[in-house]
C-alpha positions in Angstrom: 0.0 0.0 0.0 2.8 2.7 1.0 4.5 1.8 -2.8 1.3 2.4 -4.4 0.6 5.6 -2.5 4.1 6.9 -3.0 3.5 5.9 -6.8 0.4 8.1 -7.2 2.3 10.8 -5.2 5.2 10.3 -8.1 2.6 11.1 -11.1 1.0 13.8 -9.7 4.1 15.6 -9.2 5.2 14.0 -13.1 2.1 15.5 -14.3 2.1 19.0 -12.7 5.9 19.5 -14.0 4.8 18.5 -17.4 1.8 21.1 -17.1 4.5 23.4 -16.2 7.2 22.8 -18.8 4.4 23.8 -21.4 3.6 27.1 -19.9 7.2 27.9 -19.1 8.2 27.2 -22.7 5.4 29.2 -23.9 7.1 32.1 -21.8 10.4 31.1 -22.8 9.6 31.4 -26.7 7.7 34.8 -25.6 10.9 36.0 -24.2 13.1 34.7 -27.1 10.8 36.5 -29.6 10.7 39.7 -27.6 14.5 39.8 -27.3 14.9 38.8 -31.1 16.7 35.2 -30.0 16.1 32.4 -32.7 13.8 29.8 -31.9 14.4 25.8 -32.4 12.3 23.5 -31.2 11.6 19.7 -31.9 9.7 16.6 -30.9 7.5 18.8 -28.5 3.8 18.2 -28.5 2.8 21.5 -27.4 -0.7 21.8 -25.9 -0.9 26.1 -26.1 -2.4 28.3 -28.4 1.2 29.9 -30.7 -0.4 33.5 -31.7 2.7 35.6 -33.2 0.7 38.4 -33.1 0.7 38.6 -29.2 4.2 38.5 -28.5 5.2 41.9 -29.9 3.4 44.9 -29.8 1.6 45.9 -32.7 2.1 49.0 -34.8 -0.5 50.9 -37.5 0.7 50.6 -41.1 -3.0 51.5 -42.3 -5.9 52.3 -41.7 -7.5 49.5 -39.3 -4.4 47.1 -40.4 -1.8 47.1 -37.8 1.5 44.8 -37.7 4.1 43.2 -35.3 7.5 42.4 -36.3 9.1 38.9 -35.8 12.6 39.4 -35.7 13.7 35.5 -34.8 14.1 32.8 -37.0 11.2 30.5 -36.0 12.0 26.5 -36.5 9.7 23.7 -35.6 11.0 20.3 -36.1 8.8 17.3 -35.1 6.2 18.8 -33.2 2.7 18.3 -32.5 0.3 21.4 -31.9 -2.8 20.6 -30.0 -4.5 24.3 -30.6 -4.1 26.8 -33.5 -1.3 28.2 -34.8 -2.3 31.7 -35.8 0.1 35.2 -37.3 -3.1 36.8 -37.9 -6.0 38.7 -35.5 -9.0 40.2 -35.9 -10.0 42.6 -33.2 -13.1 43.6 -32.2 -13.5 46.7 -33.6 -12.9 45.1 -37.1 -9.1 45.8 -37.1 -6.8 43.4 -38.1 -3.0 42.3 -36.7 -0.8 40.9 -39.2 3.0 39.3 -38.5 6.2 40.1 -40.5 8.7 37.5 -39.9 12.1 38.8 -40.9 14.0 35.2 -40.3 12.8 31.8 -41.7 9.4 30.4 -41.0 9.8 26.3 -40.5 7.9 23.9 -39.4 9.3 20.6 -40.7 7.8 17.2 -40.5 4.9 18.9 -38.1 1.2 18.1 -37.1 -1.6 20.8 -36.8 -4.5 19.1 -34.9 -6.3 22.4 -35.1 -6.9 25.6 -37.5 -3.1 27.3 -39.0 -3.7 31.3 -40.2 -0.8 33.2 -41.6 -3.1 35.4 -43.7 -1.4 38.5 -44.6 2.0 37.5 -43.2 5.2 38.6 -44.8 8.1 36.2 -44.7 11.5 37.8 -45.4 13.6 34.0 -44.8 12.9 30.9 -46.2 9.1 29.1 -45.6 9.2 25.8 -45.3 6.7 23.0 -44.0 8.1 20.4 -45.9 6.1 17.0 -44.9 3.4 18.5 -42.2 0.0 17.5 -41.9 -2.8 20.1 -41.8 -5.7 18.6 -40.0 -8.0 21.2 -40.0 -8.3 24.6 -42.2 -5.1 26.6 -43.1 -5.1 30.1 -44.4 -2.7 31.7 -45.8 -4.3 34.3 -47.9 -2.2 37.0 -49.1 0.7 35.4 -47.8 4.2 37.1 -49.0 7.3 35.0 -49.4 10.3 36.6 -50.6 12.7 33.9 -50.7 11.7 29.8 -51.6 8.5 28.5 -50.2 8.0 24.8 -49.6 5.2 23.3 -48.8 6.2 19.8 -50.4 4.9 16.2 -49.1 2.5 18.6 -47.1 -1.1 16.7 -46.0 -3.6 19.5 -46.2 -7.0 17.4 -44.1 -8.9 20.5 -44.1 -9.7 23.7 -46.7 -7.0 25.8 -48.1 -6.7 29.1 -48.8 -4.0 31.0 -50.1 -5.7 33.7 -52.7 -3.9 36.8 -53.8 -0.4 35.5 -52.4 2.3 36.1 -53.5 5.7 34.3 -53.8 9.0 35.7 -55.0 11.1 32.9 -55.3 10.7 29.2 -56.1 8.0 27.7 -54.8 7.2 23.9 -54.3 4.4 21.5 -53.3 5.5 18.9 -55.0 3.7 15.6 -53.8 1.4 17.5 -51.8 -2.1 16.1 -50.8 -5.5 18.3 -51.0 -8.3 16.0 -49.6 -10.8 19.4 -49.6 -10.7 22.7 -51.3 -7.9 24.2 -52.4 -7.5 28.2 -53.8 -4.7 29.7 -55.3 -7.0 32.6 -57.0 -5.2 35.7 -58.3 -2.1 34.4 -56.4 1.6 35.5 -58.4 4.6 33.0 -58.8 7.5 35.4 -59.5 9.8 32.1 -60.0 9.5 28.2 -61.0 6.1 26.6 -59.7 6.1 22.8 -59.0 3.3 20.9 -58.3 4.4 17.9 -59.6 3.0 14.5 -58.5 0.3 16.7 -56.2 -3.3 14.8 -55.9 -6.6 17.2 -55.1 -9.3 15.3 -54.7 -11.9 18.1 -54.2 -12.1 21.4 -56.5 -8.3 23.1 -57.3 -8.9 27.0 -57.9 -6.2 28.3 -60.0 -8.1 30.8 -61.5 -5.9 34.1 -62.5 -2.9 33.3 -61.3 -0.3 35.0 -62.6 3.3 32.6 -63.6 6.5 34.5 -64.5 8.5 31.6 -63.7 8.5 27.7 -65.4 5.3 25.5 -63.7 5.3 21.8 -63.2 2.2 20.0 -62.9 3.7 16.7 -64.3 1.9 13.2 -62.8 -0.9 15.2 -60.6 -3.9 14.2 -60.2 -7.1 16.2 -60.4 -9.9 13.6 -59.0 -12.5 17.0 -59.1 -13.1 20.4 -61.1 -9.7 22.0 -61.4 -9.9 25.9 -62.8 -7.2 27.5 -64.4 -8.9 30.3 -66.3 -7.3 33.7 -67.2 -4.3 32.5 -66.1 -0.8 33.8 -67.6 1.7 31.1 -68.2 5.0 33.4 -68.6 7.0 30.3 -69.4 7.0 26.3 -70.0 4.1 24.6 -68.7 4.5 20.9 -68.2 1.1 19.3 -67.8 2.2 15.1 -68.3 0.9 12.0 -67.3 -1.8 14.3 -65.5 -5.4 12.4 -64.2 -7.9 15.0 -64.7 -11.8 14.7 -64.0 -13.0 18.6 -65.6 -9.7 20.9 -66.2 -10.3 24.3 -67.9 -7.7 26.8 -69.2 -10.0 28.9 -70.6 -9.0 32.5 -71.9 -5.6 31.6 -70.7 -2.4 33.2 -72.3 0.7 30.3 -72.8 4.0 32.3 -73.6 6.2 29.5 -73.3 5.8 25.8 -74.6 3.4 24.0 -73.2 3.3 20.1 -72.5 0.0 18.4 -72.6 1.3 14.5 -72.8 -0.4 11.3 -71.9 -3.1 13.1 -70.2 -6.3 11.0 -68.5 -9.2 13.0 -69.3 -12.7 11.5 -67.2 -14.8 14.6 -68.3 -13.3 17.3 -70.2 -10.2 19.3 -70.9 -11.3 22.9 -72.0 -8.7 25.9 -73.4 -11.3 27.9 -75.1 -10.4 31.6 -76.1 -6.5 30.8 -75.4 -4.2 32.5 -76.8 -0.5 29.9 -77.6 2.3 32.3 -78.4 4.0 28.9 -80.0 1.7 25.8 -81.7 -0.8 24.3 -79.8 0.4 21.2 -78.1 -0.5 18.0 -79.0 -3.7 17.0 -76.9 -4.7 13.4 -77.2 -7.8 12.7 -76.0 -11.0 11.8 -77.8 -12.4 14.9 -79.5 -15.6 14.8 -77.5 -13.5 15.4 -74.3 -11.9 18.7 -75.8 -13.3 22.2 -75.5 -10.9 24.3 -78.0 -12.8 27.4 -79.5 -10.8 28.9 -82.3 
C-alpha cells in the first residue's frame, strides 16, 4: 500500500511539472521573440495556443491594419500542436493584426491538430513546412514569401486558402495532398512553380494566377473540377501523365511551350479563347473530351 501511494504521489508531481514545462516554454519562446533570439524546437507536443501576433506589440501601417515584427528565426521540427497556430487577429472593432517575420518560417515534418492562419503574413527568410499534416483549415491568404517556399509532401485534411499571395522565389508542393478545397485565385509566382506528382481530390482554384517563372504539374492528379482560367503562363508549362476529371484553361495566355502528354481526361479538358504564343500542343484525348474554340 505505502508503494502504491508513493507511486500516485510520483505522477501527480510527473504530471504538474509536465503542465508546467508547457507554460514555461510558452514564456520562454515569448521572451526569445521579444529579445529577437532564434527559436528551435523539436519533438514537442505542445498543448498552447502559438499567436505571433501577441508576442510583440503591434504597430499601425493603415488604416485598421496594424503589424508586429518577428525578428527571430522561427524553426519547428517534429512537433505536435494541439491548438491553433495563428500570425493573424482580428480585433473587435474590425481591425486586423498581421505578422512580418524577418528570419525563416519552419515547421518541418509537423502536425496541426487544429486551424493554421498566416493570412497576410510577410516572410522575409525561407518558408518551409516540408512533410506537415494540416488537419483542420489553413489560411494563408495574401501570404508574402520573398525567398523559396515549400510546402512539399505537405497533407492539407482541411480547406486551403491562399488567394492573392504572392511568392517571390521558387516555390514547391510537389507531392502535396488536398483532400478538400484548395485556392490559389489571383495568387503571383515570380519564379519556378512545382506541383508535380500533387493529388486534389476536391475542387483546385487556379483561376488568375499569374506565372513569370517555369510551372510543373507533371503526374498530378485532379480527381475533381480543377480551374485555371485567365491565367498567364510566362514560361513552360508541363502538364504530363496528368489524371484529370474537368480541367479548364479557358481564356488563358501560354507564352512558353506547353506540355499536354499522356493526359487521362474523365470529363473534359477545355482551353477555349486561349491564346498559344508557340503551336498548340499535342492533346490526345478523344475529341468529345476537348473544348478548344478557335
Amino acid at each position: 500500500m505505502k508503494h502504491f501511494i508513493l507511486a500516485m504521489v510520483a505522477l501527480v508531481q510527473l504530471s504538474c511539472a509536465t503542465q508546467n514545462s508547457s507554460t514555461n516554454e510558452d514564456n520562454s519562446m515569448k521572451k526569445l521573440i521579444k529579445t529577437d533570439q532564434p527559436i528551435y524546437i523539436e519533438n514537442k507536443t505542445i498543448d498552447e495556443v502559438i499567436d505571433f501576433t501577441s508576442y510583440l506589440d503591434a504597430h499601425l501601417i493603415s488604416e485598421g491594419v496594424y503589424q508586429v515584427n518577428v525578428k527571430s528565426g522561427i524553426t519547428f521540427k517534429k512537433c505536435v500542436f494541439k491548438k491553433p497556430v495563428s500570425a493573424f487577429r482580428k480585433m473587435e472593432d474590425g481591425s486586423v493584426v498581421l505578422t512580418s517575420f524577418q528570419g525563416n518560417v519552419t515547421f518541418i515534418d509537423c502536425f496541426f491538430e487544429e486551424d493554421v492562419n498566416f493570412r497576410g503574413s510577410s516572410i522575409y527568410g525561407r518558408t518551409d513546412f516540408t512533410n506537415s499534416t494540416f488537419d483542420k483549415s489553413a489560411n494563408f491568404e495574401e501570404l508574402h514569401c520573398h525567398e523559396n517556399a515549400f510546402f512539399n509532401k505537405c497533407i492539407f485534411e482541411g480547406a486551403l486558402r491562399f488567394q492573392n499571395a504572392f511568392f517571390n522565389q521558387r516555390v514547391n508542393f510537389m507531392n502535396a495532398e488536398f483532400y478538400d478545397t484548395a485556392s490559389f485565385q489571383n495568387s503571383l509566382f515570380n519564379s519556378e512553380l512545382q506541383f508535380s506528382a500533387g493529388k486534389f481530390f476536391k475542387y483546385a482554384d487556379f483561376t488568375l494566377i499569374d506565372c513569370r517563372g517555369r510551372v510543373l504539374f507533371n503526374y498530378t492528379e485532379f480527381r475533381d473540377k480543377a480551374d485555371f482560367s485567365h491565367s498567364i503562363f510566362a514560361q513552360d508549362l508541363g502538364f504530363i501523365n496528368t489524371k484529370n476529371h474537368t480541367t479548364n484553361f479557358d481564356s488563358c495566355r501560354f507564352l512558353g511551350k506547353v506540355r499536354f502528354n499522356n493526359l487521362e481526361v474523365v470529363s473534359a479538358l477545355s482551353l477555349t479563347d486561349s491564346y498559344f504564343m508557340f503551336d498548340i500542343p499535342e492533346i490526345n484525348i478523344p475529341s468529345e473530351k476537348l473544348m478548344n474554340s478557335k
